[in-house]
C-alpha positions in Angstrom: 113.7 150.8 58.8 115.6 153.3 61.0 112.7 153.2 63.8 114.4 151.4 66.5 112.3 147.6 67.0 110.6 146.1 69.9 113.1 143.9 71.4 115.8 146.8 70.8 113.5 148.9 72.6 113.6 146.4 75.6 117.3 146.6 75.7 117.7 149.9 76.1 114.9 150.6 78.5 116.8 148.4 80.6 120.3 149.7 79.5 119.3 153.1 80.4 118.1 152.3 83.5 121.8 150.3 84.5 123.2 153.7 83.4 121.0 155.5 85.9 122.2 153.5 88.7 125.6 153.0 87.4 126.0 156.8 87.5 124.1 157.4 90.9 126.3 154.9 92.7 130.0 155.7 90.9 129.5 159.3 91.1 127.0 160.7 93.8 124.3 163.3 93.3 122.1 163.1 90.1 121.7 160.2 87.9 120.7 160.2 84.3 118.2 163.0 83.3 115.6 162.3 81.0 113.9 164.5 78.7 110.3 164.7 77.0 110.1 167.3 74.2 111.6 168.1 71.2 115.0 166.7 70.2 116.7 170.4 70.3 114.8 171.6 72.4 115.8 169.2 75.0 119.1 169.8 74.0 118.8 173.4 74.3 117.5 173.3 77.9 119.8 171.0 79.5 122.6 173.1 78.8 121.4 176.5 79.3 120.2 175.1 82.7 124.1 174.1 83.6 125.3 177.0 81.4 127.3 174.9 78.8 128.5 175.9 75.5 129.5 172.8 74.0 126.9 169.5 73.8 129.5 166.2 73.0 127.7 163.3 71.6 129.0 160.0 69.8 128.6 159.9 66.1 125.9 158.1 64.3 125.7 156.9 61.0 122.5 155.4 60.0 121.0 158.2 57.4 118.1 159.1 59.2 120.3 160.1 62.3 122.7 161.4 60.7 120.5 164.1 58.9 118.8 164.6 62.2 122.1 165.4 63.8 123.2 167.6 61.1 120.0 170.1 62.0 120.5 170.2 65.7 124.0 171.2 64.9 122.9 174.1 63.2 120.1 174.7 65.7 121.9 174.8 68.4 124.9 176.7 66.8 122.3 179.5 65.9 122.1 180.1 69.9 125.8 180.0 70.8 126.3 176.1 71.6 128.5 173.7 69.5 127.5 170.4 69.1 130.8 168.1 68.8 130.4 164.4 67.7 132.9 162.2 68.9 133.7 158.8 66.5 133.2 156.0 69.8 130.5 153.8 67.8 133.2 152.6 65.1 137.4 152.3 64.6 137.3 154.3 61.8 135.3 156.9 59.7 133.5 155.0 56.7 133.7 158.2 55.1 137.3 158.4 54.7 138.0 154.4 53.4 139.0 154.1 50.4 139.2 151.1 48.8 141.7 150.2 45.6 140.8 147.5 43.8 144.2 148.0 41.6 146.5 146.6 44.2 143.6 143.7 45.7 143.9 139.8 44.5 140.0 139.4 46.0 137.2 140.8 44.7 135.4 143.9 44.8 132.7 143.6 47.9 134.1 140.9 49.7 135.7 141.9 53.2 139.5 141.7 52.8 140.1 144.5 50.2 138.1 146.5 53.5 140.5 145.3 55.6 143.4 145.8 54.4 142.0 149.6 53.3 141.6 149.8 57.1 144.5 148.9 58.5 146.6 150.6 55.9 145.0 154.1 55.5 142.5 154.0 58.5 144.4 155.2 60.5 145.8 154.5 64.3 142.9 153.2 66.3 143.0 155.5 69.6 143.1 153.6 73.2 139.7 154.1 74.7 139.8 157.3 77.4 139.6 155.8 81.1 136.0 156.9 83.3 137.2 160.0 84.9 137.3 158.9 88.8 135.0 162.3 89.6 132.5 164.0 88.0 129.7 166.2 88.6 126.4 165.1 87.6 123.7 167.4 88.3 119.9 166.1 89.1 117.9 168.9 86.4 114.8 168.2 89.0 113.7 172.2 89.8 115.9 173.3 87.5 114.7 176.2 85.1 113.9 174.5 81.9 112.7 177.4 80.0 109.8 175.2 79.5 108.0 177.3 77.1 111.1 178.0 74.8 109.4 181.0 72.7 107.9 181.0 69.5 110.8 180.7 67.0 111.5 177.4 68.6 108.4 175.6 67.7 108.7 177.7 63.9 112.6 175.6 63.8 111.0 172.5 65.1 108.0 172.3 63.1 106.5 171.0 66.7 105.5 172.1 70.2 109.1 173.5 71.8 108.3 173.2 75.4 110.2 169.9 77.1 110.0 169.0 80.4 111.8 166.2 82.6 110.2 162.8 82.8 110.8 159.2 84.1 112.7 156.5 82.1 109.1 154.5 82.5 107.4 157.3 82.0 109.4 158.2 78.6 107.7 155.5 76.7 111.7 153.6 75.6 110.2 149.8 76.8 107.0 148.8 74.2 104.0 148.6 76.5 102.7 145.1 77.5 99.0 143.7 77.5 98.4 142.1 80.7 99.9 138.5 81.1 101.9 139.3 77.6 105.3 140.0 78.8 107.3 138.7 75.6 110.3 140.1 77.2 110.7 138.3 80.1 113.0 135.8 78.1 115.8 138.7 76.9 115.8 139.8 80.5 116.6 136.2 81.6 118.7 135.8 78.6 121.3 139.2 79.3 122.7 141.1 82.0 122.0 144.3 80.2 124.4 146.3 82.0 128.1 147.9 81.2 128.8 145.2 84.3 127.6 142.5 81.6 129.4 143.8 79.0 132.8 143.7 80.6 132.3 140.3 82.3 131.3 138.5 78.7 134.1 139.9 77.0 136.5 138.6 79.9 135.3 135.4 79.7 135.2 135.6 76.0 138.8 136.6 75.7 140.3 134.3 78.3 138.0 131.1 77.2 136.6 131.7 74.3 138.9 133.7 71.9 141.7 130.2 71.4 138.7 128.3 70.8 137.1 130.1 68.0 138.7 128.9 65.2 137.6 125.9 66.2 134.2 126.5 67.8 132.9 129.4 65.8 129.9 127.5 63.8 128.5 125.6 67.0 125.2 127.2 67.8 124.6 124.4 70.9 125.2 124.7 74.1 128.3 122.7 73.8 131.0 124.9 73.5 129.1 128.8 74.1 132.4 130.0 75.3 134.1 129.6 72.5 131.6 129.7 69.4 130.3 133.2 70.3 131.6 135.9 71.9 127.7 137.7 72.6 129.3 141.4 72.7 126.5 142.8 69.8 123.9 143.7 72.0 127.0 145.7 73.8 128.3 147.1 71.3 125.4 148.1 69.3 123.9 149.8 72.8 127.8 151.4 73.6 128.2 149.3 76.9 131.7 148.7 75.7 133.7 150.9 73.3 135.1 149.2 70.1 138.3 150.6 70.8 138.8 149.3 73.9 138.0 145.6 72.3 140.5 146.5 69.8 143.0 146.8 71.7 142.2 144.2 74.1 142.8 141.9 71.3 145.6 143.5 70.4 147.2 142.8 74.1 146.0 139.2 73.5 147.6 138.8 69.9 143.7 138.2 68.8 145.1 138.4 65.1 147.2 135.5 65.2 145.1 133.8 68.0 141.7 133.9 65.4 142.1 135.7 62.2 138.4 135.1 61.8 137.0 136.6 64.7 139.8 139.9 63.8 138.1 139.7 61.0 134.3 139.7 62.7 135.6 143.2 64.3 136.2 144.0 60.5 133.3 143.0 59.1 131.5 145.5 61.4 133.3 148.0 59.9 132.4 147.1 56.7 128.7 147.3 57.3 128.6 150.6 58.1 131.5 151.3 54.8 128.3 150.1 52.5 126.0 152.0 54.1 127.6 155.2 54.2 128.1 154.2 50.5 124.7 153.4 50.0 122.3 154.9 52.5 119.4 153.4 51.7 120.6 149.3 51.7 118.3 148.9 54.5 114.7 149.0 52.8 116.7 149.0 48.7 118.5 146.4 47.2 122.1 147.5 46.1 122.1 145.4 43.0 118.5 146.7 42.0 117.9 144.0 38.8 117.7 141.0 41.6 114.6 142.8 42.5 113.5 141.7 39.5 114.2 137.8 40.2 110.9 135.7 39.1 111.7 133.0 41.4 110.4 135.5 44.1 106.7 134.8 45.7 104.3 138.0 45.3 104.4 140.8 48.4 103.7 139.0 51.6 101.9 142.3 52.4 99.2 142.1 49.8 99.1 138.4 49.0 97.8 136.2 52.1 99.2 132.4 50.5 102.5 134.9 50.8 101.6 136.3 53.8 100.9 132.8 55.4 104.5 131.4 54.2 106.3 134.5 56.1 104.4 133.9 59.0 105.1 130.1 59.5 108.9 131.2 58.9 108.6 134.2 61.8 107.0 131.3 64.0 109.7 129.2 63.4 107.0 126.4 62.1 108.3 125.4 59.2 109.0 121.8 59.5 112.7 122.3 59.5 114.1 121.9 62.7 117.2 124.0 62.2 115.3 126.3 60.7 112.3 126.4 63.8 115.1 126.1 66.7 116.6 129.7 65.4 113.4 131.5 65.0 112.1 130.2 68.3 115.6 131.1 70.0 114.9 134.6 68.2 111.7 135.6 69.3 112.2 134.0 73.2 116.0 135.9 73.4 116.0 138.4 70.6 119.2 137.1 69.4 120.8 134.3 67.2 124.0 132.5 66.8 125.9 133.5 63.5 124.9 130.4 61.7 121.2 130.4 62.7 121.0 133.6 61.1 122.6 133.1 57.9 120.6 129.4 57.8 117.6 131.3 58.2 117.8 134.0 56.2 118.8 131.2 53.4 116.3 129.2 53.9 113.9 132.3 53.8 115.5 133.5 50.6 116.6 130.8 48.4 114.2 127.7 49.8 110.4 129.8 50.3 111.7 132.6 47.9 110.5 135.7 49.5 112.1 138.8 49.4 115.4 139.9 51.3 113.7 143.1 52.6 110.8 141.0 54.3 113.3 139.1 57.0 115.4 142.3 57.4 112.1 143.8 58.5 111.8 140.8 61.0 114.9 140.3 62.0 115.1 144.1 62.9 111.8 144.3 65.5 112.9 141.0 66.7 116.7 141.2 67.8 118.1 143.1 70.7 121.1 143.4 68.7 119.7 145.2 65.8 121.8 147.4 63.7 121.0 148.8 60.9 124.2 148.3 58.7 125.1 145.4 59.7 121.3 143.5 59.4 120.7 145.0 55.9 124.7 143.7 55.1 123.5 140.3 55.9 120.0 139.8 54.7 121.5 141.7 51.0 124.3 139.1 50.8 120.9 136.7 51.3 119.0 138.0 48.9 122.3 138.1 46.4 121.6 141.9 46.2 124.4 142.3 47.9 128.6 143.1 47.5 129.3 139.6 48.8 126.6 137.7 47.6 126.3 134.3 49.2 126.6 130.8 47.4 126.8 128.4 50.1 123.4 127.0 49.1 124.3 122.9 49.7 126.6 123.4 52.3 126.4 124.1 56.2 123.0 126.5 55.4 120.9 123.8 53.7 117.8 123.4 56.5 117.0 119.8 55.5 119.1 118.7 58.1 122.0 116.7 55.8 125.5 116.3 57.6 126.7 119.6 56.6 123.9 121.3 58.0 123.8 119.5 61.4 127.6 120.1 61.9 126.3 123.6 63.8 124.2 121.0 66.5 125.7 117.5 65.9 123.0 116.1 68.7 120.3 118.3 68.1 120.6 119.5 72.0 119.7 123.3 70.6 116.7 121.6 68.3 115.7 120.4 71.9 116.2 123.4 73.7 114.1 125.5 71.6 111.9 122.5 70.1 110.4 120.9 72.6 107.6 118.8 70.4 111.2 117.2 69.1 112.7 116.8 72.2 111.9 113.2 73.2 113.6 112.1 70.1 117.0 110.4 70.3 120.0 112.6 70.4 121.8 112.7 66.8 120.3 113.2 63.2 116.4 112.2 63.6 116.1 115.3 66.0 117.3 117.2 62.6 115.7 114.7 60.1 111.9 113.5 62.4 110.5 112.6 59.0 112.9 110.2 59.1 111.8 108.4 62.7 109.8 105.3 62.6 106.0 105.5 63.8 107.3 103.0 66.4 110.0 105.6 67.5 108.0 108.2 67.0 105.4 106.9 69.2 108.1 106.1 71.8 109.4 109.6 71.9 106.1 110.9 72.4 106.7 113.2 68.9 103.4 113.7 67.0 104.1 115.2 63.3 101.3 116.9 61.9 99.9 119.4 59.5 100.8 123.2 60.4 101.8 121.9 64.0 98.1 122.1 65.7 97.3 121.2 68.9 101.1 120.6 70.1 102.4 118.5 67.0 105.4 119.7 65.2 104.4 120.8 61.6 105.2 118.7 58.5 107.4 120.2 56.1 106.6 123.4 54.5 108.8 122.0 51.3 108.0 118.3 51.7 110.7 117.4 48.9 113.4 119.2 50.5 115.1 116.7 53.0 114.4 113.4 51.0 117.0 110.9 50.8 118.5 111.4 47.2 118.6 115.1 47.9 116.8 115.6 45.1 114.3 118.3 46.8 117.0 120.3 47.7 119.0 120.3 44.3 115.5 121.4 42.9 115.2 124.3 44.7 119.3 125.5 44.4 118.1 125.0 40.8 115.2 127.5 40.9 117.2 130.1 42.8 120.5 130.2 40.6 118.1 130.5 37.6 116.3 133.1 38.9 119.8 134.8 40.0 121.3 134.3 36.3 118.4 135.4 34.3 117.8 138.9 36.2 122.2 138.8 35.7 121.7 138.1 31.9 118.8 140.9 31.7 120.5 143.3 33.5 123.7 142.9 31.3 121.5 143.2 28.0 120.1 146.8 29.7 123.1 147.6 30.0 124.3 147.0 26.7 121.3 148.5 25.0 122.2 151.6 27.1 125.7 152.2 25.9 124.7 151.8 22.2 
């Protein structure tokens, strides 16, 4: 799953392209040149054609990259050029955390023994390094390439050595669109994807937002957006806006006293990529492998089509839930989600239709602009209770069915609107949550038609028709069938265990 995904894709098309024009009009001369050819290779030629010796680049992390980083290094240091990474995608080094559990009251996997091992032997969190005020760029156009590199190039590549200079929309970044199928019109209506953007969200965030979180933080309506989301992700995970220097903005603002939990969000970035640079391959592997093993789960979505069917009303966001549909429709028409959508989703995905963790990762990774790999596999293992910090909010603020709890993220139901519009002529409050509830008569009224798999413009009927009832006895059934399948792969996994150390 380290293949960048579609909506990602759109991102940084556009993001690349801001760059170009950023650079053009802040610094003169050339913009941003763009390479086709071989990773090296490309590498290789840009500097020889400005005569550098040293190629600075930011860190990555995810393992794919970082083995693919490790041999340019060497291919490049094998013709006189260093390749220096530079640590501007996180605070701190993963690597060099450690974590001990003798001096922590919480337990192992949950974020504050990570915290407190950052901000006690992290390490002093640099200030970001100001834009220079001049610098030369250099348009490559004419330049000499060396664009047939030699021989023992293509032997070091295993492919063709020769690059060449291209166009951003001739480099292939943005997916390519069927004629009137422009999915991404809604994420470019959505985001200023722009450094521009960046900065301006975070201002607004921090001055508006920031003393309201504690507050606002679960509200995924349009209520109070300031304050119950501060939007940087996209940013971040594209490096329109160093961590640092958010960091240290809070800092200036006293963000740890002003919200503890959104210090904490900034943590709990961190913390993604601590587990996967302890386990590199969380993002396709459970980390807790025996909760593979769960029999509550449905067979393979990818060989089984009743499976396959079930994944696909979820995707849709058809799956009678309103919640539930309002966050995958938000999804798929922005390519992002509010924190709560998410972890509803990925709960109701998990624990309500049983399929497998790895199944919505997959999803949710070709789907949001915001996709990273650390931090999607963190979630959707904590989902799938694979995960250090396993969730167990099951009745609470994630049950779809649209109880108080649940509706406390959307008290009227203005997002269900929003994204819902078969819903949206229902009366503001708990039908728009609960429109098996509604009368015909009011049903009729609103215009509302419920029916089947939601053909012909009617919202679909419940995928789990118990779940939502009254005496809440649909929803107690299924935590039932999830915590048994959780304890019984827990009890067989201790017995292997045991059998093993005899």
């Amino acid at each position: 799953m380290s293949a960048i995904g579609e909506a990602s894709r759109v991102w940084l098309h556009h993001a690349l392209r801001s760059l170009d024009v950023d650079v053009r009009a802040t610094y003169g001369g050339g913009g941003v040149n763009f390479f086709a050819g071989a990773h090296g290779a490309s590498l290789l030629a840009a500097a020889n054609a400005i005569d550098a010796k040293i190629v600075f680049c930011t860190a990555r992390h995810e393992p794919a990259h970082v083995a693919r980083d490790a041999a340019t290094a060497a291919f490049l240091e094998a013709r006189g050029i260093a390749l220096v990474t530079l640590p501007g995608h996180l605070l701190w080094d993963p690597r060099a955390l450690k974590i001990d559990m003798r001096r922590e009251k919480y337990f192992f996997g949950t974020l504050m023994p990570f915290v407190h091992a950052a901000e006690t032997s992290g390490g002093k969190v640099a200030a970001p390094t100001p834009a220079p005020s001049a610098a030369p760029c250099v348009d490559l156009e004419g330049a000499d390439l060396g664009a047939d590199l030699g021989a023992d190039l293509g032997a070091d590549l295993g492919a063709d050595a020769s690059v060449r200079l291209t166009s951003l929309d001739d480099l292939g970044v943005s997916p390519r669109f069927p004629p009137g199928r422009d999915w991404s019109s809604g994420i470019r209506d959505e985001w200023d994807i722009s450094e521009r953007g960046a900065n301006e969200v975070w201002a607004s965030f921090t001055r508006r937002g920031l003393p309201e979180y504690e507050a606002e933080h679960g509200r995924a309506d349009a209520v109070a957006p300031a304050a119950s989301t501060s939007r940087m992700s996209p940013y971040l995970r594209f490096g329109q806006i160093s961590p640092r220097a958010m960091y240290h903005d809070l800092k200036r603002a006293d963000g740890k006293r002003v919200s503890r939990l959104f210090w904490h969000r900034v943590h709990r970035r961190e913390f993604a990529y601590w587990q996967l640079a302890n386990w590199p391959d969380m993002g396709t592997k459970s980390i807790r492998r025996h909760y593979d093993r769960r029999a509550d789960w449905i067979p393979d979505p990818t060989r089984d089509a009743a499976s396959a069917e079930i994944l696909r009303r979820w995707r849709e966001g058809r799956t009678g839930f309103p919640a539930v549909d309002a966050g995958m429709r938000r999804l798929w028409t922005t390519g992002w989600m509010h924190q709560t959508e998410r972890m509803l989703c990925a709960t109701f995905l998990c624990d309500y239709l049983n399929v497998h963790w790895v199944h919505g990762a997959r999803w949710f990774h070709d789907t949001l602009v915001d996709a990273d790999l650390a931090i999607n596999a963190m979630m959707w293992q904590n989902a799938g209770k694979s995960g250090l910090d396993q969730w167990d909010v099951f009745s609470g603020s994630l049950a779809p069915d649209g109880s108080k709890p649940c509706r406390a993220h959307d008290p009227l139901g203005d997002a269900i609107a929003t994204r819902v519009p078969e819903l949206a002529g229902l009366p503001r409050g708990h039908l728009r949550h609960r429109p098996w509830e509604a009368s015909d008569a009011v049903l009729e009224t609103s215009g509302v038609v419920i029916r089947g798999a939601g053909e012909d413009g009617a919202y679909p009927e419940r995928m789990l028709p118990g779940v939502g009832d009254v005496d809440g006895a649909g929803r107690e059934d299924a935590r039932a069938r999830m915590i048994s399948g959780v304890n019984d792969a827990r009890r067989a996994e201790l017995a292997r265990a045991a059998a093993a150390a005899k």
